[in-house]
Structure formats: structure tokens, C-alpha cells
C-alpha positions in Angstrom: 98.7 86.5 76.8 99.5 85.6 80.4 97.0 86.7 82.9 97.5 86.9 86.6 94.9 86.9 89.2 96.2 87.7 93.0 94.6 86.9 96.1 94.9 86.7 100.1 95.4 90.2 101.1 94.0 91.9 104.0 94.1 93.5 107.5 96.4 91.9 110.2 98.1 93.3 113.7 101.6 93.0 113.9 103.0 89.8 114.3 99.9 87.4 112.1 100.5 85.9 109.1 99.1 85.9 105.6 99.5 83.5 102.5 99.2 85.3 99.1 98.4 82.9 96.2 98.9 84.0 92.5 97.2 82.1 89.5 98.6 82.4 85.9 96.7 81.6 82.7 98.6 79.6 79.8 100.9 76.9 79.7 104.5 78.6 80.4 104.1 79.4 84.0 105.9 76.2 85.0 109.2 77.4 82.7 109.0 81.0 84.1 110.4 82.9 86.7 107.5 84.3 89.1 108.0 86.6 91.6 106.4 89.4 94.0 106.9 92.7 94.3 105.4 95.5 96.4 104.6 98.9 96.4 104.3 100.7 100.0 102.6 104.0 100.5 104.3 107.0 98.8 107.1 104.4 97.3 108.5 103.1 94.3 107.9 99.3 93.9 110.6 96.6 95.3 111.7 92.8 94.9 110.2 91.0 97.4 111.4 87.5 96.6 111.4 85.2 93.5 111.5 81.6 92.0 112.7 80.4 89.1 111.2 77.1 87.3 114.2 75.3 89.0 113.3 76.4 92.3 116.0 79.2 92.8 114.9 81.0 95.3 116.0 84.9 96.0 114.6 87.2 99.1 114.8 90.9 99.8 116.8 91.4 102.8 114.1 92.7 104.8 111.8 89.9 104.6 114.4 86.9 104.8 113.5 84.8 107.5 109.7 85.6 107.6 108.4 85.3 103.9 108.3 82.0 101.7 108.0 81.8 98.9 106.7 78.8 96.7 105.3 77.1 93.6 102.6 74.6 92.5 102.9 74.0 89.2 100.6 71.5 89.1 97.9 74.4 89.7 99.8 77.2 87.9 100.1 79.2 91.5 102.6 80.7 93.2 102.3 81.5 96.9 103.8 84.0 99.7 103.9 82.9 102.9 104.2 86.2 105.3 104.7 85.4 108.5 105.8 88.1 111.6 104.4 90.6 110.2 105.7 94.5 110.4 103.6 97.5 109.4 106.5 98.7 107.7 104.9 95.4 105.3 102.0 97.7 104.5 101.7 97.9 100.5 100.1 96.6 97.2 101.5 93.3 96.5 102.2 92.0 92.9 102.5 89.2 91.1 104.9 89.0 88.4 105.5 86.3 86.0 109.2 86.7 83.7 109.6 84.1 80.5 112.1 82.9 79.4 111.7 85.3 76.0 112.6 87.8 79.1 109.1 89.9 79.0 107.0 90.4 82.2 103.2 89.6 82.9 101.9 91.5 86.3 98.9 91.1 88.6 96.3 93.6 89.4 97.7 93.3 93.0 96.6 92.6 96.3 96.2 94.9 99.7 98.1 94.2 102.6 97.5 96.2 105.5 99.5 95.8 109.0 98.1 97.4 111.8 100.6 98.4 115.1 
């Protein structure tokens, strides 16, 4: 059983930055697909961007160009850069963790909160 454990969430104004991290139990992270997805105030939940073990790389059109996403898989993490922040960002963010047997793993999430 995968378990992922999300971090770096918060309060920023418009315009900061924030790097969510995401670590995963077990030994398949580095041959699965992780991603994050959100879940904004009275909304269903959304693709934010994902990465596959080859470094394939996917964004939601409305954060291409400020998010990054990444992988360590040296340290079983996988990171969001979020930079130019909008509060239109505001939501619960999740980590989500697809293997190759095609069954998801999800994180408890993490808070972020942009203030205008």
C-alpha cells in the first residue's frame, strides 16, 4: 500500500510563490506516474500537471507557464513549483500517484490559500 504525505501549503498575496513537495512510501514511485490535482472552493477536482517515470510532463492550461512540476526519485518526492500566484489558485491540493497496474494512490492534501 502506497501512502502519500503532502506538504508546503499556506497563505500567500498574489503574485508569491510556493513549492509543494509530496513523499510516497514503497518502492514503485520511481515507475509511476505522479501528478497534482486540486480542488477549489465549491468545485469538482482538476488536473493540475503530471509526470510520468520518463519525465513526460503535462500542464493544465491555466497554470502553464507559472507551475513546475518535478521529481526526485532518489527521495521518492515529487514537487510543485507555483510561482505568480492568482487567488483564482485558492484550493486543496493533491497528490496523486498512478502505477503502471493503472490504480491511483492520493494524498490527504494540502491548503493553498491566495490572498488579493
Amino acid at each position: 500500500q502506497v501512502q502519500l504525505v503532502e506538504s508546503g501549503g499556506g497563505l500567500v498575496q498574489a503574485g508569491g510563490s510556493l513549492r509543494l513537495s509530496c513523499v510516497a512510501s514503497g518502492t514503485i514511485f520511481s515507475i509511476s506516474t505522479m501528478g497534482w490535482y486540486r480542488q477549489g472552493p465549491g468545485k469538482e477536482r482538476e488536473l493540475v500537471a503530471t509526470i510520468s517515470s520518463g519525465n513526460n510532463i503535462n500542464y493544465a492550461d491555466s497554470v502553464t507557464g507559472r507551475f513546475t512540476i518535478s521529481r526526485d526519485n532518489s527521495k521518492n518526492t515529487v514537487y510543485l513549483q507555483m510561482n505568480n500566484l492568482k487567488p483564482e489558485d485558492t484550493a486543496v491540493y493533491y497528490c496523486n500517484l498512478k502505477s503502471r497496474l493503472n490504480w491511483n494512490a492520493w494524498g490527504q492534501g494540502t491548503l493553498v490559500t491566495v490572498s488579493s
